[in-house]
ZALUMNU-992633 format. One record per residue (C-alpha): residue number from 1; chain; x, y, z. Coordinates in steps of 0.5 Angstrom, whole numbers. Example, Ala and Ser with C-alpha at 12.3 -4.5 7.8 and 13.67 -1.06 7.14 Angstrom:
BEGIN
<r num="1" cadena="A" xx="25" yy="-9" zz="16"/>
<r num="2" cadena="A" xx="27" yy="-2" zz="14"/>
//
This chain:
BEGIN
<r num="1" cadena="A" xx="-2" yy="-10" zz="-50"/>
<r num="2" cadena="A" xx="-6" yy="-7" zz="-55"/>
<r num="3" cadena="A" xx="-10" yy="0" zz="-53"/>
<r num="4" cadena="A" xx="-16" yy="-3" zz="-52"/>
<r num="5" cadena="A" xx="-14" yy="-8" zz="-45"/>
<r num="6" cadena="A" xx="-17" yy="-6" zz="-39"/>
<r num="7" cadena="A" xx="-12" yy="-2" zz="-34"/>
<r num="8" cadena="A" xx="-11" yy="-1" zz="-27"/>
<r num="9" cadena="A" xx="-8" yy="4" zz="-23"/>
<r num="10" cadena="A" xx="-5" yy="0" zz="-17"/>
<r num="11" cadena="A" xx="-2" yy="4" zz="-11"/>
<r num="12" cadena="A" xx="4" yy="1" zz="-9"/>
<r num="13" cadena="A" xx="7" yy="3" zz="-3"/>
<r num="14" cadena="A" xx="13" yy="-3" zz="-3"/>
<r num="15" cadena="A" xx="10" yy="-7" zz="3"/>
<r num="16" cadena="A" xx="7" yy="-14" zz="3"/>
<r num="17" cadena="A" xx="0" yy="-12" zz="3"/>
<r num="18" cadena="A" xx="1" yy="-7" zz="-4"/>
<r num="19" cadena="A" xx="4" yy="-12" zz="-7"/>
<r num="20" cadena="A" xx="0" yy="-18" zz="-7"/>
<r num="21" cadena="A" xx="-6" yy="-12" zz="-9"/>
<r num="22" cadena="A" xx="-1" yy="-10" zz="-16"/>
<r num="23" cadena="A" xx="0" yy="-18" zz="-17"/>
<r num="24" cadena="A" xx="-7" yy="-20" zz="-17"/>
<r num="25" cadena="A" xx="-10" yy="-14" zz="-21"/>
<r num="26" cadena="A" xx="-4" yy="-17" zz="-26"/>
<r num="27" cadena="A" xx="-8" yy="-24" zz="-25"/>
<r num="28" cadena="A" xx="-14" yy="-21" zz="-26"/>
<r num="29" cadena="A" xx="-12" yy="-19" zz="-33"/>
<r num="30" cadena="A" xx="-10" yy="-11" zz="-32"/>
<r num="31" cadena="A" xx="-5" yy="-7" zz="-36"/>
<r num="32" cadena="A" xx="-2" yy="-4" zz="-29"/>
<r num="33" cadena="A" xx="0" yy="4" zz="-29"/>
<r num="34" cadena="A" xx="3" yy="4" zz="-22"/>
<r num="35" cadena="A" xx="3" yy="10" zz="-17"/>
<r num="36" cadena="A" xx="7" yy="11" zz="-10"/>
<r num="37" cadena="A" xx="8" yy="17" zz="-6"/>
<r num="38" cadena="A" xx="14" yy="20" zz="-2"/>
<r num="39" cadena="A" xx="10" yy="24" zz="4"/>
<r num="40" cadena="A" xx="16" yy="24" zz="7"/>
<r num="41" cadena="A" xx="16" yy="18" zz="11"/>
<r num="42" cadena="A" xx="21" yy="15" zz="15"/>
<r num="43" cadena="A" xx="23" yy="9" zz="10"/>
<r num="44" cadena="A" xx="22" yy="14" zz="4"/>
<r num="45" cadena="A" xx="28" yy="12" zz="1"/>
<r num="46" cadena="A" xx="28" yy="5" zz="3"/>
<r num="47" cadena="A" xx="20" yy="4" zz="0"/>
<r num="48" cadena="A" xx="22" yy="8" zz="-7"/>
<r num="49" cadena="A" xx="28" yy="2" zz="-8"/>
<r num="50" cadena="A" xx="22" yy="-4" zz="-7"/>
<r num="51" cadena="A" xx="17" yy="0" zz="-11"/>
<r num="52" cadena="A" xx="22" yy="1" zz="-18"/>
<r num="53" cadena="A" xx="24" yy="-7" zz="-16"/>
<r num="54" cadena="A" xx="17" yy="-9" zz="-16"/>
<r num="55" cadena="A" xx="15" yy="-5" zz="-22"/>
<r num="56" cadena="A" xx="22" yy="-9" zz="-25"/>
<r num="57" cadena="A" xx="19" yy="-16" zz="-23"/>
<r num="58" cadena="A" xx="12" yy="-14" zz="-26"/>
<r num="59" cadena="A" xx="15" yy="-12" zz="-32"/>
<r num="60" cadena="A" xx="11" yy="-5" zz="-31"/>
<r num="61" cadena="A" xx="12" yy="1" zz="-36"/>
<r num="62" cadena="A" xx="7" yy="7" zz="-34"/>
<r num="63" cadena="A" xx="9" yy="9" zz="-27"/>
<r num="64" cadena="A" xx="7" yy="15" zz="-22"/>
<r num="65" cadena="A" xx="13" yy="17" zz="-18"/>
<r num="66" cadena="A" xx="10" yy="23" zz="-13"/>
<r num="67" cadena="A" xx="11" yy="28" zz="-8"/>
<r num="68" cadena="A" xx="8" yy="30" zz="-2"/>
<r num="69" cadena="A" xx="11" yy="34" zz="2"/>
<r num="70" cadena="A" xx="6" yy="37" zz="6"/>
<r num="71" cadena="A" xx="5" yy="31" zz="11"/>
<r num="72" cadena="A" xx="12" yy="34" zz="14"/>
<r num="73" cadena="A" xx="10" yy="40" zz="14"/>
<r num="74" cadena="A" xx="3" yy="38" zz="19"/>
<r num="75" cadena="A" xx="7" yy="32" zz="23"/>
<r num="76" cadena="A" xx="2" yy="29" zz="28"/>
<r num="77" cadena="A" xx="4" yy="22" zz="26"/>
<r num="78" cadena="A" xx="11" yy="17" zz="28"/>
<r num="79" cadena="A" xx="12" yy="17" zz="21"/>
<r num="80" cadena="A" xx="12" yy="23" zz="18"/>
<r num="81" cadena="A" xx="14" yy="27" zz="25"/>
<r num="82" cadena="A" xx="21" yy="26" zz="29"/>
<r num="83" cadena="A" xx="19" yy="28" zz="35"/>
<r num="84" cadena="A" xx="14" yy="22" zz="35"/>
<r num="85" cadena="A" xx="17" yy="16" zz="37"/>
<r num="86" cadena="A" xx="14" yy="9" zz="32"/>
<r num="87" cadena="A" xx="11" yy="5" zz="38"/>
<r num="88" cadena="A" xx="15" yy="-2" zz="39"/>
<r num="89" cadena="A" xx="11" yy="-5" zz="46"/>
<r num="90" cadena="A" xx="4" yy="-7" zz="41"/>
<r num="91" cadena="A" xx="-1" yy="-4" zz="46"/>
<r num="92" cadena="A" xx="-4" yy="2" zz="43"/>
<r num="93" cadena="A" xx="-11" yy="4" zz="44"/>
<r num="94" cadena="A" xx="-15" yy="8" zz="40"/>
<r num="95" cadena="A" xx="-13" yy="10" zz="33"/>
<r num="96" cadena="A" xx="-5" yy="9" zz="33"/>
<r num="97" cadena="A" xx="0" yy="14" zz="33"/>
<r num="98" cadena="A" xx="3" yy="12" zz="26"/>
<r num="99" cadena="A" xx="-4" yy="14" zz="23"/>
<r num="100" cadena="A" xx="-3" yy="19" zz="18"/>
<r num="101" cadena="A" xx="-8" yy="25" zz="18"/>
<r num="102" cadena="A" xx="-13" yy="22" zz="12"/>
<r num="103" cadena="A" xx="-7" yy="19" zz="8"/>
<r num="104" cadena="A" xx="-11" yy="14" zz="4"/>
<r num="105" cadena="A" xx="-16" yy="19" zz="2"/>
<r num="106" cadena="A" xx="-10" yy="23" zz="-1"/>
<r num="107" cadena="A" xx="-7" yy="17" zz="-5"/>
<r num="108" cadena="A" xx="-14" yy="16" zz="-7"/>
<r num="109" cadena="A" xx="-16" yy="23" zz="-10"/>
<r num="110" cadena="A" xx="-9" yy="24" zz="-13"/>
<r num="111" cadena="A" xx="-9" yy="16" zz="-16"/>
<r num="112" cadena="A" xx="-16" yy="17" zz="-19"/>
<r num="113" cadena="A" xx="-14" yy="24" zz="-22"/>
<r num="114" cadena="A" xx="-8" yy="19" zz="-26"/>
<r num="115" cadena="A" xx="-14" yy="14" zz="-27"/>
<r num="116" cadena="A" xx="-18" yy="19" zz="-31"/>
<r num="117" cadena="A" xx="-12" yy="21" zz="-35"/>
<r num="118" cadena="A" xx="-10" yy="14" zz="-37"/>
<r num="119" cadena="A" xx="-17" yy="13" zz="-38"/>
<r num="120" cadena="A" xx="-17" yy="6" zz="-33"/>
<r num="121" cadena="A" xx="-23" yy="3" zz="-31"/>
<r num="122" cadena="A" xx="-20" yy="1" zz="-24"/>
<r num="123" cadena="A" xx="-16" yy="3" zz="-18"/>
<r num="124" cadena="A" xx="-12" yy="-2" zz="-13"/>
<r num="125" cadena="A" xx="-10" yy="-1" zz="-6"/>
<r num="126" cadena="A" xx="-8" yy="-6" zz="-1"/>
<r num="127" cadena="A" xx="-12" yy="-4" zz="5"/>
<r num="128" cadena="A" xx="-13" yy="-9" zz="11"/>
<r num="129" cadena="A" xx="-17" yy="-8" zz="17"/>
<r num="130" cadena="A" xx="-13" yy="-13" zz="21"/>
<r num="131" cadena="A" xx="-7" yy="-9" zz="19"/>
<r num="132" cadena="A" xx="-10" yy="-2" zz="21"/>
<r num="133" cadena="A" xx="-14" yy="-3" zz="28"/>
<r num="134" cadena="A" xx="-17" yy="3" zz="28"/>
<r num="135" cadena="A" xx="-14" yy="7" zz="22"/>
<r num="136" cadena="A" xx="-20" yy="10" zz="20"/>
<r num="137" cadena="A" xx="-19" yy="10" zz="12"/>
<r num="138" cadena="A" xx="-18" yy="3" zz="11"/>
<r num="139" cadena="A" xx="-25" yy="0" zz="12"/>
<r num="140" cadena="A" xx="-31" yy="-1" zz="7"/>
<r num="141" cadena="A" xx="-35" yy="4" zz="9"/>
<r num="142" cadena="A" xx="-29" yy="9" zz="7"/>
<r num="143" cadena="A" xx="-28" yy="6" zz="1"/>
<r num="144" cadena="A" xx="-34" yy="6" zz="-1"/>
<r num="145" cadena="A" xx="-35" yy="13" zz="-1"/>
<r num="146" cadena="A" xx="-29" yy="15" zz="-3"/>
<r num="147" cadena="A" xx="-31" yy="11" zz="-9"/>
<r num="148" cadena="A" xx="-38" yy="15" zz="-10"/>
<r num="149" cadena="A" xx="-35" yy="22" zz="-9"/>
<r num="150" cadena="A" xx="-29" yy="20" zz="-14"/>
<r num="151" cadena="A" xx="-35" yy="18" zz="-20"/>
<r num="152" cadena="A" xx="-39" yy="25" zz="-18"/>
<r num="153" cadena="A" xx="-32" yy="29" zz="-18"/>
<r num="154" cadena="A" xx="-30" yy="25" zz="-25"/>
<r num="155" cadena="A" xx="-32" yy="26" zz="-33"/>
<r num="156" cadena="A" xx="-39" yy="23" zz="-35"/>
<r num="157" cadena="A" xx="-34" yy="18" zz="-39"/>
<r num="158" cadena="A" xx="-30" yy="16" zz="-32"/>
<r num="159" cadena="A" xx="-33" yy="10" zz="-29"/>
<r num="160" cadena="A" xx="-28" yy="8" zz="-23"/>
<r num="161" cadena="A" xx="-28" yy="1" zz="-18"/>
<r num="162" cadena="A" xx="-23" yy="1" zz="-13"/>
<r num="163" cadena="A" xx="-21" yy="-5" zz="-11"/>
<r num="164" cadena="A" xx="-19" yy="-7" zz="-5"/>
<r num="165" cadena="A" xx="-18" yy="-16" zz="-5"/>
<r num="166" cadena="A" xx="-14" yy="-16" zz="1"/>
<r num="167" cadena="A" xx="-19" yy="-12" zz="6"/>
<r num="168" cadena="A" xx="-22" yy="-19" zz="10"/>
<r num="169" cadena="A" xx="-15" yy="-22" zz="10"/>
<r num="170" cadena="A" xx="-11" yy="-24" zz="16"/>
<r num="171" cadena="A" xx="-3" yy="-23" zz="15"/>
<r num="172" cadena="A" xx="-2" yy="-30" zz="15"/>
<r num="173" cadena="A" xx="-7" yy="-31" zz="9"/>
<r num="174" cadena="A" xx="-3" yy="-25" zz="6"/>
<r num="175" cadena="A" xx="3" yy="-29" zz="6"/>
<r num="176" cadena="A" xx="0" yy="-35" zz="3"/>
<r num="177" cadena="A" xx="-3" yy="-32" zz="-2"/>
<r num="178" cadena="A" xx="3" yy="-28" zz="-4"/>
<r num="179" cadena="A" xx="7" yy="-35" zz="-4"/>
<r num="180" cadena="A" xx="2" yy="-38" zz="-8"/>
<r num="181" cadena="A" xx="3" yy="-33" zz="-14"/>
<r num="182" cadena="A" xx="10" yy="-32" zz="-14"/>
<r num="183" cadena="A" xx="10" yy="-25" zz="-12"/>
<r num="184" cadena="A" xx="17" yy="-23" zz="-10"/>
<r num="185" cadena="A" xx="17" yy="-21" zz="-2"/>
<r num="186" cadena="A" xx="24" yy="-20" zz="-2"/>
<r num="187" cadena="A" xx="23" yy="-14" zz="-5"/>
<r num="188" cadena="A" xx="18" yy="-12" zz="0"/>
<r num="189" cadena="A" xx="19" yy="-7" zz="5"/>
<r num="190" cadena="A" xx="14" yy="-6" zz="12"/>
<r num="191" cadena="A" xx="19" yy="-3" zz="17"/>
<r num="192" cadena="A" xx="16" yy="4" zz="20"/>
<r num="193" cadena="A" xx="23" yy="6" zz="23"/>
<r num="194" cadena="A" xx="28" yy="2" zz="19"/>
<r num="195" cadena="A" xx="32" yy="2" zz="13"/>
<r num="196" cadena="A" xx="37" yy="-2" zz="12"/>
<r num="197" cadena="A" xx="35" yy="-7" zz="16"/>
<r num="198" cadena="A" xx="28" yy="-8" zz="18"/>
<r num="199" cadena="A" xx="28" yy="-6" zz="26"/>
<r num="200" cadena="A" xx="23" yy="-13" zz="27"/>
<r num="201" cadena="A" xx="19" yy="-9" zz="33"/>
<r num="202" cadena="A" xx="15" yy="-4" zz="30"/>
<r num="203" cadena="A" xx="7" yy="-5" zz="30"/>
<r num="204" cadena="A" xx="9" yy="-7" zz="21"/>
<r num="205" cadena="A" xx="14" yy="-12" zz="23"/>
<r num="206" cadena="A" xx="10" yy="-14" zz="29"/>
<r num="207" cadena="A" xx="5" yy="-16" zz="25"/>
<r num="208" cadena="A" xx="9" yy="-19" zz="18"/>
<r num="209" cadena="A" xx="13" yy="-23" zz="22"/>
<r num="210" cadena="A" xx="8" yy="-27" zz="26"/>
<r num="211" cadena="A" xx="4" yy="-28" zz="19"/>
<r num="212" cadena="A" xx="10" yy="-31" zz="16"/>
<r num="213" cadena="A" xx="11" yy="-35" zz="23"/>
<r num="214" cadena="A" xx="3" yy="-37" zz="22"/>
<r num="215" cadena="A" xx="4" yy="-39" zz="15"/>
<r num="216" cadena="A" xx="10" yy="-44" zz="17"/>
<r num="217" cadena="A" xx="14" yy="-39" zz="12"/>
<r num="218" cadena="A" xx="21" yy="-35" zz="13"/>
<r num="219" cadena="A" xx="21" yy="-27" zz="11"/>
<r num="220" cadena="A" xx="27" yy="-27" zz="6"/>
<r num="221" cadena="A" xx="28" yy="-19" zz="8"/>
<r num="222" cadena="A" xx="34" yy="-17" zz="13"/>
<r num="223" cadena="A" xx="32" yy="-16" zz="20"/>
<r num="224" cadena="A" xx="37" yy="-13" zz="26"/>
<r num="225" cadena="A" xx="39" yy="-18" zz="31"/>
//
């Protein structure tokens, strides 16, 4: 690509959803820079594994391999404190235990400072509402802000969109979206608890399997049982 193309900085978490966000901006005729975050996360390992496969799949060169250790440090969600079990009953109320205090808020401050570096027009995050009932960083609302605090807080010359082409989407329609533009989903990972073989009962299993099951598809990953 020459040095004129359009770029995108994809976050890419390794799951279904920010893959199939990373496989449109491709469609959409980016040259991507992807960026995924280890936060401590009880898949870290696993995640990072689906993240590099991804990057090989969609041929990516830039890519962003960032550490945060502080969300450990502060706890307060089942994923990145030990002592808080992940949930497997599916019945939460209110904001869910799995919520990580102001994640995507974070991801999008470090992903938008890569973005003016790398001088991208555009920034790609795989939020879904249906997926975060009641995660306060996954609606319209929030992104829209966050996109107008990022262009007030960036150079004159940086003119950011955050794009976010799944945020009304159901699971199953994720999955068919993701059949239809070949994208890898053997190589996506969304357990919460597992990571050799996913556990098939947290909420992110939960909600992947009955995508799948909704969209007449089988999930090509390993599940314990």
């Amino acid at each position: 690509m020459s040095s004129t193309s359009k770029k995108a900085v994809c976050i890419l978490s390794g799951g279904m959803d920010s893959t199939l966000a990373s496989y449109i901006a491709k469609n959409d005729g980016y040259e991507i820079i992807a960026v995924h975050f280890n936060y401590g996360q009880r898949t870290e390992k696993r995640e990072l594994q689906a993240f590099r496969d991804i990057c090989e799949d969609l041929q990516i060169k830039e890519k962003y391999e960032i550490d945060i250790p502080f969300f450990t440090q502060i706890g307060a969600s089942a994923l990145t404190d030990n002592t808080i079990d992940v949930p497997t009953d599916g019945v939460e109320d209110g904001v869910p235990v799995t919520y990580v205090p102001f994640r995507n808020g974070i991801f999008l401050s470090i992903a938008s400072a890569i973005a003016e570096k790398e001088e991208a027009s555009a920034l790609y995050i795989g939020v879904v509402e249906e997926d975060s009932s009641g995660y306060p960083d996954c609606t319209d609302e929030f992104i829209d802000k966050m996109t107008a605090a990022i262009n007030q807080g960036t150079k004159k010359s940086t003119k950011l969109e955050i794009k976010t082409p799944l945020v009304h989407l159901m699971k199953d329609e994720i999955v068919k979206k993701s059949l239809e533009l070949d994208v890898p989903l053997k190589h996506t990972w969304s357990c919460y608890k597992e990571e050799e073989a996913a556990c098939g009962v947290c909420d992110s299993c939960r909600l992947r399997l009955n995508g799948f099951k909704k969209a007449n598809s089988t999930d090509p990953i390993k599940y314990k049982g």
